[in-house]
N, C-alpha and C positions, 0 to 999 in steps of 0.2 A: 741568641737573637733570631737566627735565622729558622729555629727550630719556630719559636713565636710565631716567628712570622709565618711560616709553611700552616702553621693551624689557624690564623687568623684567617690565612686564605681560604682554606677549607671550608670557612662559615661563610665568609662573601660568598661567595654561589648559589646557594641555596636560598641566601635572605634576597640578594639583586632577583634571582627567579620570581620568590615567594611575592616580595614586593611587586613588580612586571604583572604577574599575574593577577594579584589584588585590585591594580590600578584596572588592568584592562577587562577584568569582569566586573568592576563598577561601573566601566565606561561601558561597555559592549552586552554587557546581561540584560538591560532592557531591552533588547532588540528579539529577545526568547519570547515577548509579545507581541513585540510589532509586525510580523510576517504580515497578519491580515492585512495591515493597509497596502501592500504592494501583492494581494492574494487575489485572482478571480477567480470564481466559480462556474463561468460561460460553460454552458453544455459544449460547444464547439470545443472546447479544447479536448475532449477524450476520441474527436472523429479523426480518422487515417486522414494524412497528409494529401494522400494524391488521390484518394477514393474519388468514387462520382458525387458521392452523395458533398462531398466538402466542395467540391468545385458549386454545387448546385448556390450553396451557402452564399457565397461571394457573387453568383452569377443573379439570383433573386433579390438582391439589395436594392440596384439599379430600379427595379422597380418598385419601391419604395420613396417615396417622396422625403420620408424623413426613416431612420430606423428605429423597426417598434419592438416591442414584446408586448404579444397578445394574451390577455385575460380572458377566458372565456363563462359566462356568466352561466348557469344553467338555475331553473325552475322546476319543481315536482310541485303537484295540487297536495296539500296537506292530508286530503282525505282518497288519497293513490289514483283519484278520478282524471277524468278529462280536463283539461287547464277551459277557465271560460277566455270569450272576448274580454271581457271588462279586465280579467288580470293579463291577457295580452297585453291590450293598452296601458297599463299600471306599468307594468315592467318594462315595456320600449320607452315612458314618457322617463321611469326610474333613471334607465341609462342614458335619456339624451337628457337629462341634466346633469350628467358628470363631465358634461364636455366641455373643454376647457379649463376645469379642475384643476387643483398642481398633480402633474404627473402625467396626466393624459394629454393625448395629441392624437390629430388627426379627426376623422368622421365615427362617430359611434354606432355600429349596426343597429340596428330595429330587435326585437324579439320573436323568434322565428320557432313557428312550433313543430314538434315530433310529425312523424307519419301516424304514428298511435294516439296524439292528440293531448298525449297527460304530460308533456315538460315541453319547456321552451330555453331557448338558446341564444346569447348575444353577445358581439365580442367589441369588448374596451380594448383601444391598443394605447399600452403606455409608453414612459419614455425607459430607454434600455440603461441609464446610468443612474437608477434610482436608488443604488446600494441600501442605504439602511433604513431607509425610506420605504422599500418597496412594501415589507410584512402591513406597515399600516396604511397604504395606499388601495393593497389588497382587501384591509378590512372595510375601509373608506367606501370600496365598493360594493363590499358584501352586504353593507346598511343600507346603502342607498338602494340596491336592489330589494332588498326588505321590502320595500314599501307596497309589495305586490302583494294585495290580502289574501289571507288563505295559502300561501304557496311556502313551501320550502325553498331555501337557494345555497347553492355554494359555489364557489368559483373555480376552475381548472386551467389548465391552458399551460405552456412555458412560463408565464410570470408566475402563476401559483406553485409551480415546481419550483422553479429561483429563488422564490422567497421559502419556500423549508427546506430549500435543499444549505439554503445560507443561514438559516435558525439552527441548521442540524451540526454546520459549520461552527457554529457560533461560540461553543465553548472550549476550543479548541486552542488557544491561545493560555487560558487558566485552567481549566477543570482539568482537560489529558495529561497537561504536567505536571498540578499538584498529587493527580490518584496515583501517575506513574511514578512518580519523586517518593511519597510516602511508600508504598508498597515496596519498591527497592530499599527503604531504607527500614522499614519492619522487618524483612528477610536477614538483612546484612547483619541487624543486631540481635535476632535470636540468633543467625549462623556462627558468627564470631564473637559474641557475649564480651564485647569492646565500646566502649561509651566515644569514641574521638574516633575511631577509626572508620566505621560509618559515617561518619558528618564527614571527614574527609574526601570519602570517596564520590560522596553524594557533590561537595563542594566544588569538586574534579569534574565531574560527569556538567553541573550547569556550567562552569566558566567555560566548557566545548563547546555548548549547547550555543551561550550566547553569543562567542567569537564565530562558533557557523553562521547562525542566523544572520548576524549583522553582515558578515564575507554573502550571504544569499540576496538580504536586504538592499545592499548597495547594486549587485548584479542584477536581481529585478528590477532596482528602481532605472536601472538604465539600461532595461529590453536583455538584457547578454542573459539568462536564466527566467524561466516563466514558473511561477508558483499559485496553485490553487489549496482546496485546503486540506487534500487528500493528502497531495505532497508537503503539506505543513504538518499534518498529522504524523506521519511517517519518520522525517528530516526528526521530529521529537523524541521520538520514541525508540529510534534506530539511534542518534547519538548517545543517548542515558543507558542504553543495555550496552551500545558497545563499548561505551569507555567503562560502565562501571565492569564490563567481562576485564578488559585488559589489564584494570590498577587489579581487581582479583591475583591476576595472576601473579602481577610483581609485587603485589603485598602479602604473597605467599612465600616468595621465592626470598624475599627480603628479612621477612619472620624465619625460614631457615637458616640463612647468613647469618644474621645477631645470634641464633643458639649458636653457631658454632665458631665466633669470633666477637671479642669485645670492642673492636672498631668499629663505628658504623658508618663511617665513611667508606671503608673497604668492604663491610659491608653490603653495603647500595651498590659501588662499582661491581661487587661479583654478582649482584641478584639483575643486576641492568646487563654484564656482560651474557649470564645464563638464560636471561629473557626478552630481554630487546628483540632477537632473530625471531622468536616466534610471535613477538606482539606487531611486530611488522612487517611477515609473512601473513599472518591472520587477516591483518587491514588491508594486504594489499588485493587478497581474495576476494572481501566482500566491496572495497572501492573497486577494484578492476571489473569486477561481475554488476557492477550498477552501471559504469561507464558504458559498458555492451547494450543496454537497455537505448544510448542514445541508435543501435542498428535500427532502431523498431521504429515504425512509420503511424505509431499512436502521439499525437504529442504529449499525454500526460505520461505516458513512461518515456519519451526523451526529455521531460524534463525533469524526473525524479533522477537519472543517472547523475547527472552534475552535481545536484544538491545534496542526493545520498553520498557521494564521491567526496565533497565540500566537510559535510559532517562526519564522517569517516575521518580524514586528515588531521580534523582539529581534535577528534578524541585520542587517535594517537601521541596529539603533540601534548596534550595537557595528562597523557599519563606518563610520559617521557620527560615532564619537565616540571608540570609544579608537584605532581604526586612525589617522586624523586625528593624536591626541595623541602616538604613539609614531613616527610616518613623521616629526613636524615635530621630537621632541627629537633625532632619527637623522640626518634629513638625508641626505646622500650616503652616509654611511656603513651606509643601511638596503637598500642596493644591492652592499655590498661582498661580494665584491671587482671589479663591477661598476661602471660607471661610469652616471651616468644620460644617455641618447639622447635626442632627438629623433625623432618618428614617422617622418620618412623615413631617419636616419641610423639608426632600426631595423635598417631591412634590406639595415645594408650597402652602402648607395648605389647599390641597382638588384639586389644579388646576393640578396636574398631570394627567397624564393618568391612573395609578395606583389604587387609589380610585376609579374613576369611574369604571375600570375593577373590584374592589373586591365590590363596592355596586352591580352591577348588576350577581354578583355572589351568592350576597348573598339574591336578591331580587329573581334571576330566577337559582337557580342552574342546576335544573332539565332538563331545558331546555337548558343553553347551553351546559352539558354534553351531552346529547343527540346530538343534531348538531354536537357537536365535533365529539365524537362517529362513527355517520354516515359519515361524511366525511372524515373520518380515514379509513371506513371501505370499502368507494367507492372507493378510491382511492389504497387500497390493494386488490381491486379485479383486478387489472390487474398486481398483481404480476406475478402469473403463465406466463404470458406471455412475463418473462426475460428470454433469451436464455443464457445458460450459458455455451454451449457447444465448448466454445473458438473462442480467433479471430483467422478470416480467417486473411492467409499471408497480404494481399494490405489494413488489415487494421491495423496492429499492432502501423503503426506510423499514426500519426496523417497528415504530411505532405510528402511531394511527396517526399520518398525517393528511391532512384538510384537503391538500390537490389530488390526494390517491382516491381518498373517497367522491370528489370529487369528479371524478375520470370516469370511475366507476358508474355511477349514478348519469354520466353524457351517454355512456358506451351503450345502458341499458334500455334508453329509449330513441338514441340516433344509432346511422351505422357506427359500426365497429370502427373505424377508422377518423369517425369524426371526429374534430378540433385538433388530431394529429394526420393533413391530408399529406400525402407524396406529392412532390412539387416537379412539376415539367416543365423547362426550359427550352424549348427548342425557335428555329425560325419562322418567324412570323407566316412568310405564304405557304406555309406548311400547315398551319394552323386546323383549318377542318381534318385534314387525313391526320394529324394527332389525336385530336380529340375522337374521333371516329373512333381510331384503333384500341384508346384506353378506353372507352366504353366498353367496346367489344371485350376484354380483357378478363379472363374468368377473374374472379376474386374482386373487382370492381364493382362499387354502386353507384358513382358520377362522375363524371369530368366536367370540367367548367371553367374558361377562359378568365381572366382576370382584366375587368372595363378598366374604362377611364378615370373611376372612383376606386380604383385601386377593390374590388370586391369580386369577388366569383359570379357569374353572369353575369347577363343581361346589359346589352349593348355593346358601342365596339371596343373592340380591346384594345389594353395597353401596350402600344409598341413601343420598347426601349432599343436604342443598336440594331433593330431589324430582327427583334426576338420578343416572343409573347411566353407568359406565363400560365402554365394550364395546373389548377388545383385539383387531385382525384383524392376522392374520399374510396376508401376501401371498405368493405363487407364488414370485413375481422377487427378485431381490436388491433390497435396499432403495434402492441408488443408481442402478438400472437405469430407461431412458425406459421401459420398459415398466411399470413399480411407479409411474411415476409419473402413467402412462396410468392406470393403474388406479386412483390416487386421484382421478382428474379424473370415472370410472364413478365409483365407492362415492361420491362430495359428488352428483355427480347423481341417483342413487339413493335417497339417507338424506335430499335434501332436499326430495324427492318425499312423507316421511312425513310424513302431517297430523300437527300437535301434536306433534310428534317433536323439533322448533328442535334439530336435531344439527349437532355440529362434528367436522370430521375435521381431525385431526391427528398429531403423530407427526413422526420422521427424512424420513419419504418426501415429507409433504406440508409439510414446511417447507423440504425443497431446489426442490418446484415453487412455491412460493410466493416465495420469496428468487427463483429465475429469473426468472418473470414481473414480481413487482417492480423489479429490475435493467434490466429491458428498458423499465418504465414510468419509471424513474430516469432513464435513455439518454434518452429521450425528451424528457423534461421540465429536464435541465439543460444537457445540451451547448447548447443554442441562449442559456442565461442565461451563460452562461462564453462563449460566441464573443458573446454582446454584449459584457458585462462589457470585455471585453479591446478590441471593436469602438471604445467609446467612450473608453476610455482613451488608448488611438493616435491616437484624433480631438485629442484635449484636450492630447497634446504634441508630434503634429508640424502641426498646426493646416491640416489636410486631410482630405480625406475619399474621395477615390479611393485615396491611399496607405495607410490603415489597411486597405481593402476587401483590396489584393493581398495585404500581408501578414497579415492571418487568412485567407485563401484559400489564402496557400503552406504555414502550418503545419498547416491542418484536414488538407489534401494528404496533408503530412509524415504524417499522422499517421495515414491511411489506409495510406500505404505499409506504415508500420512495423508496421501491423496485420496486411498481405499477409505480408510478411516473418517476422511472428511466427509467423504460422496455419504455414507451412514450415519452421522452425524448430522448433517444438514437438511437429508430428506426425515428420517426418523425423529428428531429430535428437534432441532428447529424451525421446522417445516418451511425452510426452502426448495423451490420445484429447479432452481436453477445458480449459479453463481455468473458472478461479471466475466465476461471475454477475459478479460486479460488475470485473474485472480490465479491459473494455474503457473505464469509467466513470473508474474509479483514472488508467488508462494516459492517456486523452483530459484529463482534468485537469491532470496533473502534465507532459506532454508538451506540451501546448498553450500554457499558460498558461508552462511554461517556455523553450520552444522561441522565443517570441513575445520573453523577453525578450536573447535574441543580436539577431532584428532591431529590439531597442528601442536598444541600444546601436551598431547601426551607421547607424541609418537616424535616429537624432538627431545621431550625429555628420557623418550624407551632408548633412542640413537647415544644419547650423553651415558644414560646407565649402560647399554648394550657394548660402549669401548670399554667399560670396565671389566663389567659382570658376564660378558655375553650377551647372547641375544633374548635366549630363553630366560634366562632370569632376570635380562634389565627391565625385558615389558612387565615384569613383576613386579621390580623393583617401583617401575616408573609408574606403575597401575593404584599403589600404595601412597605413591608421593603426590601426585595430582589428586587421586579421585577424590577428595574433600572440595579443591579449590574450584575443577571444572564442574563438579556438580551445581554447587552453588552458585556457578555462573551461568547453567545451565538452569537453574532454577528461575536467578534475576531474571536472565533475559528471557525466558516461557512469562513469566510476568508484568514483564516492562511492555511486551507485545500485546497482554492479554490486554492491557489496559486501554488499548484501542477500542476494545469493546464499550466505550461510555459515550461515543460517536453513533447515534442512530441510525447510520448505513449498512445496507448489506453487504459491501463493499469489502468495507474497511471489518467488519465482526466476520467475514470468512477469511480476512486475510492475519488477523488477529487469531482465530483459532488456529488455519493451517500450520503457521509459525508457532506458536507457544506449545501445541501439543507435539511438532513434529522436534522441535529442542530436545521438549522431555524424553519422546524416545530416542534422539541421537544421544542424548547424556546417559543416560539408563542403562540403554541395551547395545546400542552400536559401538560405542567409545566404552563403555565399563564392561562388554562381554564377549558382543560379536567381535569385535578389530584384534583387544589381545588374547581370546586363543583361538584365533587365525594363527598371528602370530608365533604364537606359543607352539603349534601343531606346526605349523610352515617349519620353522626354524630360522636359522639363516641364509636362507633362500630367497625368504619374503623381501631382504634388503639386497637382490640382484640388481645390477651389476659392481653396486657397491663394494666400501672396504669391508663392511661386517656381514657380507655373503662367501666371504670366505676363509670362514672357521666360525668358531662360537665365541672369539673374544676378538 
C-alpha cells in the first residue's frame, strides 16, 4: 500500500505543475501582445537623465500654451523651378484650413518660402496623444496640402518621425514572435528529428514569455517599469532563446539519464541535480548583467535592465518546473520517434563530429589555440573602426520611410538645421546678449526669440518665470558632426553670459548628449558585468584562474564581433554609423550570454575532470555537450536574427552583433579556443582549486 502510494505520489507533482502551468499560460499568454498598450515610443525616453539637453525638454514646455508635436509641411515646384505667389497662397490658405481639425491645435503657420525661392515651409502643431490616430492625421495633411497646384509636398518634423517610427513598431507584438517562434522550432526539429519534443520546448519558452509580460504589464501599468517598443522587442526575443537554451540543456542531460536508468523519475532528479547549478548560474549572468544597465543615465537602457531581469526569472522558472513536469509524464515518448542516448552513443560511437573535434584537441591543442587566438585577434583589430557616434536621420529606418525623405528634401532648400532648431532657455534680461552671442556662433544661420504667438520672431517675446525662449536654426543638417560641433560652440558661448544660466537644447544637442553619455555608460558598466559574471564563475567552478580565461575568451569574442560588425555594416549594409548605445546593448547580451555555453561546458569538464582528470574530462565534456550547446548556440543566433523584421537600425545591428557573435562563441570559443586552453594548461587552469592539484 505504501508502496502505491509513494508512486501515486510521484505523479501528483508533475500533473499539480503541468496543470498550474496550463491554467496560468491561458490566463497570462495574452499579455505576450498586450505590451503595446502600456508601450511609448517618446523620443525623450532614449535622452540622458541629467544631460542639458533633457532639462531643456521640461524647461520649454512652460512655454507652450498647450503640448504639441510639430508637423512640418514642406513644398518643391513639380518642375524643380521657383515656387509662384499663387501656390504660395494655395498652400498658407491649404494649412489654415486644417485648423481646428481633430488633431490639430493651436495657430497654423503661413507658408514660408526658401532663400532659393523653389520650396515652401509650414508647420501644423498637433495634439501629442494621438497614438493610432496620428499615421492618418499625418496623411489628413498631406492631402490637404495637395491642394497646392503644380507642387510636390511631403511632411517632416517629430510628428512624421512618431508616426513611422510607431508603423516601424507596429508589428511587433505579432510578426517578431510568430518569425521567432517558427524559426526556433524548424531548427529544433531538423536538430532533434522528435515530433513532441519541440512543441514542448516551444510551449515552455511562451508560457515565460507570457507570465513576463503580464509581471512587465502590470508594472508599467503602474509607472514601477517603463516599456517602449525596442524594449518589447527584446523582452521577446531574449525570453524565447533563453528559455529555449536552458530546457536544451536539461533535455539533454535528461535524454542521458533515461539511457542509463529505467526510472524516470530518478531520472529527472539526477538530470535536474547535474543541471540546475548551471542553468542558474547561466540566468544569474545574463539577469545580473541587464540589472547593471539600470547604472546607465540613458532611460531606455535602465528600463530594459528590469524587464530583461523579469523575463530572465520567468524562463528559468518554467524550465525548472513545467519542462521537468511534462519530460517526466512523457518519458521516452518525449523523444519519439527517437530513442534516448547516452553522451557518447550520441555521436554514433566515434562517427560524430565531436570526437574528431576533441581527438584533435587533444592530439594538437597548442596549435589550434593559437589559430583560434589569432583570428580572434585579426578580426578585433578592426574594432576601432565601429563608429558609434549615432545614426544619421535617413538611416534610422532600415526602409524608405516618408519623414526621412522628407527631412531630406526641408534640408535641401532651408538651412541644414531647419525644422530641427536648438532650443535656448535662458533669462529673460539677458535676452539681446543671448541672441547676439548665438548669432555670432560659427556653424549658426539664425537666432530668433519666441513672441507672444508662441513663433520665432517678430515682436515681444514670450516671458514664462522670468525666462525667454530663443530658437537657433543651424547651417548643418541636424544629424551632422558638424551641427553637433556647433552645439558644443553655442553651450560654450551662451555659458559665457553673466546671469544668462542658458540651456541649449533641441534634436542636435540631445544626439551629442546621448553619445557622450553612452561613451560614459561604456565606461562605467562593462567592468560591473565582467565582474558580475567574474565572480559568479568563481562561486561555481570553485576557481579562480578558470573564471579569469573564460571572461577573457568572451570579452575577446566580443571585440571580434565588434571588428566584424564595423565590416559588415559599412561594406555591406551601408551604414555610415550605429546607435550610441548598440556597443553597450551588444557587450551585455553577448557577454553575459556567450559566458553561459562556457558555463555549461566547463561545469560539465569540472563533473568529468573528478573523474577522469583534467585533461581528459574537458574531452570528455567537449563530446557530451557539443551537440546540445551548439544547437543552442544555433537557436539563440536565430531567435536574435529575427529582430531583423523590425525596420530600425537599431535594433538590425543589435540583431546582427548578437546572432553572429553566438555563432562564433559556439564554434570557435567554447568548441576550440577554451578546451585546448585547457587541455595545454592542464590542471593549473583550475588554480586554486581541488583539480589544480593533480590530474584526478
Amino acid at each position: 500500500m505504501s508502496a502505491r502510494t509513494s508512486r501515486a505520489a510521484h505523479w501528483l507533482l508533475p500533473l499539480v505543475l503541468l496543470v498550474v502551468w496550463l491554467g496560468v499560460g491561458g490566463t497570462l499568454g495574452p499579455y505576450a501582445g498586450k505590451l503595446g498598450e502600456v508601450a511609448t515610443n517618446d523620443q525623450a525616453a532614449f535622452l540622458p537623465r541629467n544631460a542639458e539637453s533633457t532639462r531643456v525638454i521640461d524647461a520649454q514646455k512652460a512655454f507652450q500654451q498647450d503640448e504639441t508635436l510639430p508637423a512640418i509641411v514642406v513644398w518643391t515646384a513639380d518642375d524643380k523651378g521657383k515656387v509662384t505667389a499663387e501656390q504660395r497662397e494655395r498652400a498658407t490658405r491649404a494649412l489654415a484650413g486644417l485648423r481646428g481639425t481633430p488633431g490639430v491645435v493651436g495657430q497654423v503657420s503661413p507658408a514660408v518660402p526658401s532663400d532659393d525661392g523653389k520650396a515652401l515651409q509650414g508647420i501644423v502643431q498637433l495634439r501629442p496623444d494621438l497614438g493610432d490616430e496620428l499615421a492618418p492625421t499625418i496623411d489628413r495633411i498631406e492631402d490637404a496640402a495637395a491642394k497646392a497646384p503644380g507642387t510636390g509636398v511631403a511632411v517632416a518634423g517629430p510628428a512624421a518621425s512618431q508616426a513611422d517610427l510607431s508603423g516601424a513598431f507596429a508589428g511587433i507584438d505579432g510578426l517578431l514572435l510568430v518569425v521567432a517562434l517558427v524559426t526556433v522550432l524548424v531548427i529544433l526539429l531538423l536538430v532533434y528529428r522528435s515530433v513532441l519534443l519541440p512543441f514542448v520546448i516551444i510551449l515552455g519558452a511562451v508560457f515565460a514569455l507570457g507570465v513576463a509580460c503580464a509581471v512587465v504589464y502590470a508594472l508599467a501599468d503602474h509607472d514601477v517599469v517603463r516599456v517602449d517598443g525596442q524594449v518589447q522587442g527584446i523582452l521577446s526575443i531574449l525570453v524565447i532563446g533563453a528559455a529555449t537554451d536552458y530546457a536544451l540543456l536539461l533535455t539533454a542531460r535528461y535524454r542521458e539519464e533515461l539511457a542509463a536508468r529505467t526510472d524516470r523519475f530518478a531520472a529527472m532528479r539526477a538530470a535536474l541535480r547535474r543541471s540546475a547549478g548551471a542553468v542558474v548560474a547561466s540566468a544569474a549572468t545574463v539577469a545580473l548583467g541587464l540589472l547593471a544597465l539600470l547604472l546607465s543615465d540613458l532611460t531606455n537602457n535602465r528600463a530594459l535592465g528590469p524587464v530583461g531581469a523579469i523575463g530572465i526569472v520567468c524562463a528559468v522558472l518554467s524550465t525548472l518546473t513545467f519542462l521537468p513536469a511534462v519530460l517526466v509524464l512523457l518519458g521516452n515518448a518525449a523523444y519519439w520517434p527517437a530513442r534516448p542516448r547516452s553522451a557518447d552513443a550520441e555521436d554514433g560511437g566515434g562517427k560524430g563530429p565531436w570526437p574528431r573535434i576533441a581527438h584533435a584537441v587533444k592530439t594538437s591543442p597548442r596549435r589550434i589555440w593559437a589559430i583560434a587566438l589569432g583570428g580572434l585577434l585579426v578580426c578585433a583589430a578592426f574594432a576601432p573602426t565601429l563608429n558609434s557616434k549615432g545614426v544619421p536621420l535617413d538611416e534610422i529606418f532600415v526602409n524608405d520611410a516618408p519623414s526621412v525623405a522628407a527631412q531630406e528634401t526641408l534640408a535641401e532648400h532651408f538651412p541644414g538645421g531647419a525644422g530641427n532648431p536648438a532650443v535656448v532657455i535662458a533669462e529673460a534680461d539677458r535676452a539681446r546678449e543671448v541672441t547676439t552671442r548665438a548669432e555670432e556662433t560659427k556653424g549658426v544661420a539664425s537666432a530668433a526669440t519666441l513672441n507672444k504667438q508662441g513663433r520665432p520672431g517678430g515682436g515681444p517675446a514670450r516671458v514664462v518665470d522670468g525666462e525667454i525662449r530663443v530658437d537657433v536654426t543651424l547651417e548643418d543638417p541636424a544629424d551632422s558632426d558638424a551641427a553637433k560641433a556647433t552645439i558644443a560652440r553655442l553651450r560654450t558661448a551662451l555659458h559665457s553670459v553673466d546671469g544668462a544660466d542658458a540651456l541649449v537644447g533641441g534634436y542636435t544637442a540631445q544626439q551629442y548628449d546621448t553619445q557622450h553619455t553612452a561613451e560614459r555608460d561604456r565606461t562605467l558598466i562593462v567592468p560591473v558585468v565582467l565582474l558580475i559574471i567574474l565572480v559568479i564563475l568563481i562561486g561555481l567552478l570553485r576557481s579562480l584562474l578558470m573564471p579569469l580565461l573564460l571572461v577573457a575568451t568572451v570579452a575577446l569574442n566580443f571585440v571580434a564581433t565588434l571588428g566584424i560588425s564595423s565590416l559588415v555594416f559599412t561594406h555591406l549594409f551601408g551604414f555610415t554609423g550605429t546607435d550610441a548605445s548598440v556597443p553597450l546593448y551588444g557587450f551585455v547580451f553577448l557577454v553575459a550570454l556567450g559566458v553561459d555555453y562556457n558555463i555549461f561546458l566547463m561545469s560539465r569538464a569540472r563533473e568529468e575532470s573528478l573523474v577522469h582528470g583534467v585533461r581528459d574530462g574537458i574531452l570528455k565534456a567537449l563530446v557530451a555537450t557539443g551537440g546540445v550547446i551548439t544547437s543552442a548556440g544555433v537557436v539563440l543566433a536565430a531567435t536574435f536574427a529575427a529582430l531583423g523584421v523590425i525596420p530600425l537600425a537599431f535594433l538590425v545591428q543589435i540583431a546582427f552583433i548578437v546572432a553572429f557573435g553566438v555563432l562564433l562563441d559556439t564554434l570557435v570559443v567554447r568548441s576550440l579556443l577554451v578546451p585546448a586552453l585547457v587541455r595545454d594548461i592542464g590542471p593549473k587552469a583550475w588554480w586554486p582549486g581541488r583539480l589544480s592539484r593533480g590530474d584526478k
